[in-house]
C-alpha positions in Angstrom: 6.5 47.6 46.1 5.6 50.0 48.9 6.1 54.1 49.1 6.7 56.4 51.6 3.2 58.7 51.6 5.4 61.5 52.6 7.8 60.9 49.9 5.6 60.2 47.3 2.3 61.7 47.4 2.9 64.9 49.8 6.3 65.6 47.7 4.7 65.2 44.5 1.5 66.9 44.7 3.2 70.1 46.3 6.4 70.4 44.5 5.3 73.6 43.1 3.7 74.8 46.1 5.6 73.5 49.2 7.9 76.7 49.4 4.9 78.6 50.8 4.1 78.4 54.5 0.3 78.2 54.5 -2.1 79.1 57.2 -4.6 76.2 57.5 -4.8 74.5 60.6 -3.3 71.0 61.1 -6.0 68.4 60.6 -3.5 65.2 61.5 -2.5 64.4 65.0 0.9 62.3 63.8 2.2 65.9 61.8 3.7 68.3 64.2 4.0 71.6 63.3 8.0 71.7 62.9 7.5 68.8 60.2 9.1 69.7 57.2 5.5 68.6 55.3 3.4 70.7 57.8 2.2 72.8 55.4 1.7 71.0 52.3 -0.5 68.4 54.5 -2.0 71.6 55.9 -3.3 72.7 53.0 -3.6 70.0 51.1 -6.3 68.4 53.8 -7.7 72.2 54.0 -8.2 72.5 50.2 -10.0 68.4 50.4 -7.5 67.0 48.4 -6.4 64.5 50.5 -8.2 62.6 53.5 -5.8 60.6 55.2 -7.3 57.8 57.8 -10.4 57.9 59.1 -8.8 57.7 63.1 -7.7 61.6 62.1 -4.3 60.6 61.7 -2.1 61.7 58.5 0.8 58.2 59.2 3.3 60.1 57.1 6.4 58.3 58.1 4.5 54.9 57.7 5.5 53.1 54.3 2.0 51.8 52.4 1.1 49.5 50.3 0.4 50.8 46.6 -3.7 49.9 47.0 -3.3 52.3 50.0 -1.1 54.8 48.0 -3.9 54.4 44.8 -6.6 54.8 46.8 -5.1 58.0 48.0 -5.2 59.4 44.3 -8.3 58.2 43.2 -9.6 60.8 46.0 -7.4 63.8 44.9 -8.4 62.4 41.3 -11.9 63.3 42.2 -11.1 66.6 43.9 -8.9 67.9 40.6 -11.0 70.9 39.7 -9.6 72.4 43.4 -5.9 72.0 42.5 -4.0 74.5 40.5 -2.1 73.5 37.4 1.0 72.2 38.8 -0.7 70.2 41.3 -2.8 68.5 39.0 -0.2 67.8 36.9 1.8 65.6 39.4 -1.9 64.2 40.2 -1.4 62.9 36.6 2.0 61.2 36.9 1.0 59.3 40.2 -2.4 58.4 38.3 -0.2 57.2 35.4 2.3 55.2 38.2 -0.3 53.7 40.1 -2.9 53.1 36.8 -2.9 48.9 37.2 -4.2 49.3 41.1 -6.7 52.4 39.8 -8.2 50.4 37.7 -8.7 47.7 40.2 -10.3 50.7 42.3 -12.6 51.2 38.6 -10.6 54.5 38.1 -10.2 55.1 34.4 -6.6 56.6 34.2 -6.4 56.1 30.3 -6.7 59.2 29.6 -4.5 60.5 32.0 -1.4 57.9 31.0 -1.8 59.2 27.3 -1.6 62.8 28.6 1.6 62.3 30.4 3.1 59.5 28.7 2.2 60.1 24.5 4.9 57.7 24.0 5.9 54.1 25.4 8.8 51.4 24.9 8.8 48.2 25.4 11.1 45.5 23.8 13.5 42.6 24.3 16.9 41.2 23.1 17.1 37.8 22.1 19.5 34.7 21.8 18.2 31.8 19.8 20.2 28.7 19.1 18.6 25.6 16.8 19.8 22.6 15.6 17.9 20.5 13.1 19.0 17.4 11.0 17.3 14.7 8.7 15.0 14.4 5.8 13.6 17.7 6.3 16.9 20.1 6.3 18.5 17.7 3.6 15.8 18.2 1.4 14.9 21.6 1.8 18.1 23.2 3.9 20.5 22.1 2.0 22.0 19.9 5.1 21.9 19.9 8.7 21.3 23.2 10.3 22.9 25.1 13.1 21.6 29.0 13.8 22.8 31.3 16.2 20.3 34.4 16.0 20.5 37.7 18.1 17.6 39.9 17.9 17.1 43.4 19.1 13.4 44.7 19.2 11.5 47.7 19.7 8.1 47.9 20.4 6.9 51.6 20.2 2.9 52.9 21.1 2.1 56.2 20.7 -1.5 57.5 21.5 -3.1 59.9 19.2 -6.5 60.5 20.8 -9.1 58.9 23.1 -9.5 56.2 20.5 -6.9 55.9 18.5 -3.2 54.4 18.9 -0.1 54.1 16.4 1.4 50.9 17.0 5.2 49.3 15.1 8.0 46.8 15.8 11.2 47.6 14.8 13.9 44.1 14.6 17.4 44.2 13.7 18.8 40.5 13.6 22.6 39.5 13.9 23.7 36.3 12.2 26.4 34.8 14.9 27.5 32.0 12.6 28.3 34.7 9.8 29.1 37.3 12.1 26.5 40.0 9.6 23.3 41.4 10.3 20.0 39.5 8.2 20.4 38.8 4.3 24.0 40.2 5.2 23.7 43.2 6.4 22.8 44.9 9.7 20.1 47.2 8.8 16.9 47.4 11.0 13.7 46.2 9.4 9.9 47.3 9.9 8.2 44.4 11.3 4.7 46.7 12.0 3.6 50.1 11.5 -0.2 50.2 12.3 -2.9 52.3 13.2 -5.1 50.8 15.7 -8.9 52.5 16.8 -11.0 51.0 19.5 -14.8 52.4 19.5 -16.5 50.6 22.2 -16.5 46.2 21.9 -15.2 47.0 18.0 -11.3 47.4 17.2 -9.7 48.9 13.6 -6.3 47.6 12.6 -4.8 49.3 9.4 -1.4 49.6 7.8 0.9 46.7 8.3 -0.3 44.4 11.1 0.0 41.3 13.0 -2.0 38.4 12.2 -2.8 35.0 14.7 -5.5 32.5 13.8 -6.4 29.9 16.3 -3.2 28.4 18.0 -1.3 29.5 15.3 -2.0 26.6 13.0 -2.4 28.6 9.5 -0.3 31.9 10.1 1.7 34.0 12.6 2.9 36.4 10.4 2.1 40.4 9.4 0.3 41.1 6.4 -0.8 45.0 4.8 -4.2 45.3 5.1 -7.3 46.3 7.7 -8.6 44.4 10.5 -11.7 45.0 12.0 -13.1 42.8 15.5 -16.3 42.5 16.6 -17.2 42.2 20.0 -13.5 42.6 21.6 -13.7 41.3 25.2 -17.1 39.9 24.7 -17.6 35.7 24.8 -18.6 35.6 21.0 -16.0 37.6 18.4 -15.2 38.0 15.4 -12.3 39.5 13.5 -12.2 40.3 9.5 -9.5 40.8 7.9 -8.2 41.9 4.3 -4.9 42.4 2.5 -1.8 41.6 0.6 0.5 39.1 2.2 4.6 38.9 1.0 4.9 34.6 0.0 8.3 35.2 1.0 7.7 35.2 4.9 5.3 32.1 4.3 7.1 28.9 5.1 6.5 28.4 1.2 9.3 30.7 0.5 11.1 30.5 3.6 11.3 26.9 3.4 11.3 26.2 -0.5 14.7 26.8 -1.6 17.2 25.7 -4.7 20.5 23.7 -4.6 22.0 26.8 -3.3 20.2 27.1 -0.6 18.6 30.2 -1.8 14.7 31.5 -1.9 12.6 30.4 -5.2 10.2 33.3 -4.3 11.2 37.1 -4.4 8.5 39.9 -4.7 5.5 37.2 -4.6 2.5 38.4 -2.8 -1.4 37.0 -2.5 -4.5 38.8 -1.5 -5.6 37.4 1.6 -9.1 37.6 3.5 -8.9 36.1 7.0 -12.2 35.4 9.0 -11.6 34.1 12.7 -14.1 33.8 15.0 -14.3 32.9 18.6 -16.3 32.0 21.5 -15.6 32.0 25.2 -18.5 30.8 27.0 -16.5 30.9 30.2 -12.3 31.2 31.2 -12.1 27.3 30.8 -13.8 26.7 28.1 -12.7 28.5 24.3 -13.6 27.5 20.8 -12.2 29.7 17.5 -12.4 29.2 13.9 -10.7 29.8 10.8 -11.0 30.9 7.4 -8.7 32.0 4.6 -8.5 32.5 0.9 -5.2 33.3 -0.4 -4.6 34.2 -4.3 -1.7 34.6 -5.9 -1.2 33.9 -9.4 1.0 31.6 -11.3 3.1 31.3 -8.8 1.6 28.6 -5.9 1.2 25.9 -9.4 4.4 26.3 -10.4 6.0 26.0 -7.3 4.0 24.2 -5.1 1.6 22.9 -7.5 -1.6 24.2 -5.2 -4.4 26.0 -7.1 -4.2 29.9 -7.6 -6.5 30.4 -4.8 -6.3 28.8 -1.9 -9.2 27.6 1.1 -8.5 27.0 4.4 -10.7 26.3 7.8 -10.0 25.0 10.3 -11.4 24.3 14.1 -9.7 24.8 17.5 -11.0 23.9 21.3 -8.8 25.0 24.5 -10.0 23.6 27.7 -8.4 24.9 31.1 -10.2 22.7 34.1 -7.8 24.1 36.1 -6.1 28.2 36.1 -2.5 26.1 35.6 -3.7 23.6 33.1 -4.5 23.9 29.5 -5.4 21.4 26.7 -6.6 22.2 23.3 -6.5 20.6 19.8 -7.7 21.5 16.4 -8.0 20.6 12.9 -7.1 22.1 9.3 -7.5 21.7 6.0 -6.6 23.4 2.6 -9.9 22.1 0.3 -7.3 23.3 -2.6 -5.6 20.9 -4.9 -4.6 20.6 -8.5 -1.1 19.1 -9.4 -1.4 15.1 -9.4 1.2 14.6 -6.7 -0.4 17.3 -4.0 -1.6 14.5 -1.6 -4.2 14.5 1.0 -1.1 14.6 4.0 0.3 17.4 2.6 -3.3 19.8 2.7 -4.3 19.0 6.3 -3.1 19.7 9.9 -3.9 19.1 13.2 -2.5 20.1 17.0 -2.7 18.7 20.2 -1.0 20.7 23.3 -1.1 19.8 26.9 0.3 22.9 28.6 1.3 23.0 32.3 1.6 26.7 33.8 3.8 29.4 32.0 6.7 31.4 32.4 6.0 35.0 33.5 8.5 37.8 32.6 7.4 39.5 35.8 7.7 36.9 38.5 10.8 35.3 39.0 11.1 31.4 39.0 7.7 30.7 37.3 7.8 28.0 35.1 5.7 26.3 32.5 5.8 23.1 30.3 4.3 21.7 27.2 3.9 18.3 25.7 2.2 18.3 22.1 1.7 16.4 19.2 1.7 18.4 16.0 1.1 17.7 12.4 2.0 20.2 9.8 1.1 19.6 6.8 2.9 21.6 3.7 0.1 21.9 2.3 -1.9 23.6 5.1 0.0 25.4 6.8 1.2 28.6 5.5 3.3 30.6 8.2 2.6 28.4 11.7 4.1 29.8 14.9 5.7 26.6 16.3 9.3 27.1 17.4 9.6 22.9 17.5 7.9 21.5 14.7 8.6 22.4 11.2 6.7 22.9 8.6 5.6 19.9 6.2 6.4 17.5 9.5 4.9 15.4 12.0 5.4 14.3 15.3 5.9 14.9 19.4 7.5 18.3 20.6 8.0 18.4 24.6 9.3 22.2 26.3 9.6 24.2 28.6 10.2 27.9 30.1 11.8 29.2 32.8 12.2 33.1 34.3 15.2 33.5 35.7 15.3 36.8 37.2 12.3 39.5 36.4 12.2 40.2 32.7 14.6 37.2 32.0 13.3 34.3 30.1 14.8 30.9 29.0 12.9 28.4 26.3 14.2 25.0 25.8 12.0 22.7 23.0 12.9 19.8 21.3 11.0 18.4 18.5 11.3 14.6 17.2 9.4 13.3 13.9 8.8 12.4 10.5 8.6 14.5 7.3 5.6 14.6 5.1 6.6 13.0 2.1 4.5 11.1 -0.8 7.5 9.8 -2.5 8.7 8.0 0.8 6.4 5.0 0.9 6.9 4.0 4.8 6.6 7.5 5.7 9.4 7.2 7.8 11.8 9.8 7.6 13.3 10.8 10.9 13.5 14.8 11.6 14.4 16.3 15.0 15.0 19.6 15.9 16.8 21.5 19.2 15.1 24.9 20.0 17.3 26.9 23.2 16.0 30.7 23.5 17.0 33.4 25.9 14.9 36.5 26.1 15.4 40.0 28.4 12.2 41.9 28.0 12.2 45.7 28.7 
């Protein structure tokens, strides 16, 4: 994106101030003195606020690039304590509108956006359409499934100081095939609502936050609780975590249902303690692992038939040998059992992913694809983030994304396997699922 200098930085900085005719003599050969900026430029160069190019000329009807426009603002950044208050302030806004390219200048605007910008939205709206038969949605569906979702999310971040942010997603979900709003109605539910503190390499999370252990194996989900990582941006972290979880948005109670179709769980919740850690030795090379105990009483061995508290770990490797390649793998396991018929299939999992490039929301007509073999076990997985294979399956998921126009994203996945089932004895039980998303980010 280019700007006009004269348009953009003369106008701005002297919006206040360009009504006066100052005295100050012209310092730029390419403004003549019956320019209508004369005078701002006058000054402005007078007072050292802005420089121009070193030849002595000003180029004010030349459009520049925004490096060239940010490097102009870093230098009347510097030179703030000779503006007055209302020049300053439009200082801020261009700081704010050219932050990215600051930043690659090593100009710290941070402080700056939050002064002029306390508040910021992002979102998206979003079209989902599945279609799943087999085993799987006979058993635990109630019958092949067709959804038509529409989602419409907000993503508010306010900042409250130098170190501290408020952070919450706000999702209100339309059933198409029903024609109502989720559980039947169309009210608009709190997804997050946390406070977030950064103090250097170490990051506070509290109130109700977003959780992601390696890949995405054991949970992508929100819990209530505190996180707190060590090392943020460094290549060894680590991130603790404590709280309550609601079994409800675990695939134990999403997917665990009666004849009706309806949820076995309502109210259940487990306390939860999450250790992840991770090293990044270099960009190609990543390693992270997991731990959780979850807790919940009574309700786990009646259901599922699992002990009362629960142990996972597990062990993930990504490997990029090239910026557009990516192949990782891990491996899970819940070291709980107690019912009879909870077999070993059912308390492990394991990933494999070969990813190819990546739809960006920003550029236009980038494109990325994904072959993997995932196994899921019930068991050992307790909220994965996999939009192709479900829960308690196994098998081969192939996908891709595509950005149609900036902002404008379209996922397609399919998903073709087995369930995870004791009682079957050939373990074949066919399951496939169609995954078609379309996403405009804002």
């Amino acid at each position: 994106m280019k700007k006009s200098l004269t348009a953009a930085l003369t106008t701005a900085l002297v919006v206040g101030a360009a009504s006066t005719t100052f005295a100050a003599a012209n310092p730029f050969s390419d403004v003549p003195m019956d320019h209508w900026a004369y005078d701002a430029v006058a000054q402005l160069a007078d007072d050292g606020i802005i420089e121009g190019y070193g030849d002595g000329s000003y180029r004010g009807e030349n459009e520049i690039t925004r490096y060239e426009m940010a490097q102009m603002v870093a230098k009347a950044m510097a030179k703030e304590d000779q503006v007055n208050a209302q020049q300053k302030a439009m200082i801020d806004r261009l700081a704010a509108e050219f932050s990215e390219e600051l930043n690659n200048l090593g100009v710290r605007v941070a402080n700056l956006e939050s002064r002029i910008d306390n508040v910021k939205w992002t979102g998206e709206l979003q079209y989902t359409y599945e279609r799943g038969s087999g085993e799987f949605f006979d058993k635990y569906m109630g019958g092949a499934q067709s959804n038509n979702e529409l989602l419409f999310r907000l993503e508010p971040e306010a900042t409250v100081n130098d170190h501290w942010k408020v952070k919450a997603r706000l999702d209100a979900t339309w059933d198409a095939n029903e024609d109502t709003g989720k559980d039947g109605n169309s009210s608009v539910s709190l997804e997050r609502a946390y406070a977030e503190g950064t103090y250097g390499t170490t990051v506070i999370d509290a109130g109700k936050l977003p959780v992601f252990t390696e890949q995405g194996v054991l949970i992508d989900d929100t819990l209530t609780g505190v996180a707190v990582t060590f090392g943020a941006e460094k290549p060894f972290s680590g991130t603790i975590i404590a709280g309550r979880y609601d079994l409800e948005h675990s695939k134990w109670g999403d997917e665990v249902k009666d004849a009706k179709n309806k949820h076995l769980i309502t109210g259940a919740t487990a306390d939860v303690q999450i250790l992840n850690l991770n090293w990044d030795p270099s960009e190609k090379f990543h390693v992270g692992a997991d731990y959780i105990r979850l807790k919940e009483k009574g309700w786990m061995h009646d259901i599922v038939g699992l002990d009362e508290a629960c142990n996972f770990w597990g062990l993930g490797v990504t490997w990029r040998p090239e910026d557009t390649v990516a192949l990782s793998g891990g491996y899970w396991k819940n070291t709980s059992r107690e019912a009879s018929d909870i077999k070993n299939e059912h308390l492990k999992a394991y990933n494999i992913e070969l990813a190819y490039k990546g739809a960006e929301p920003e550029n236009p007509h980038t494109f990325g694809i994904h072959a993997a073999y995932r196994y899921l076990g019930g068991g050992a997985t307790i909220a994965p983030t996999f939009d192709g294979a479900m829960w308690n399956t196994k098998g081969w998921e192939i996908g891709g994304d595509y950005a149609f126009a900036k902002n404008v994203v379209g996922t397609l996945i399919y998903f073709n396997g087995d369930l995870i089932f004791s009682a079957e004895p050939e373990g074949k039980t066919k399951e496939n699922k169609l995954f078609a998303r379309l996403e405009y980010f804002f």
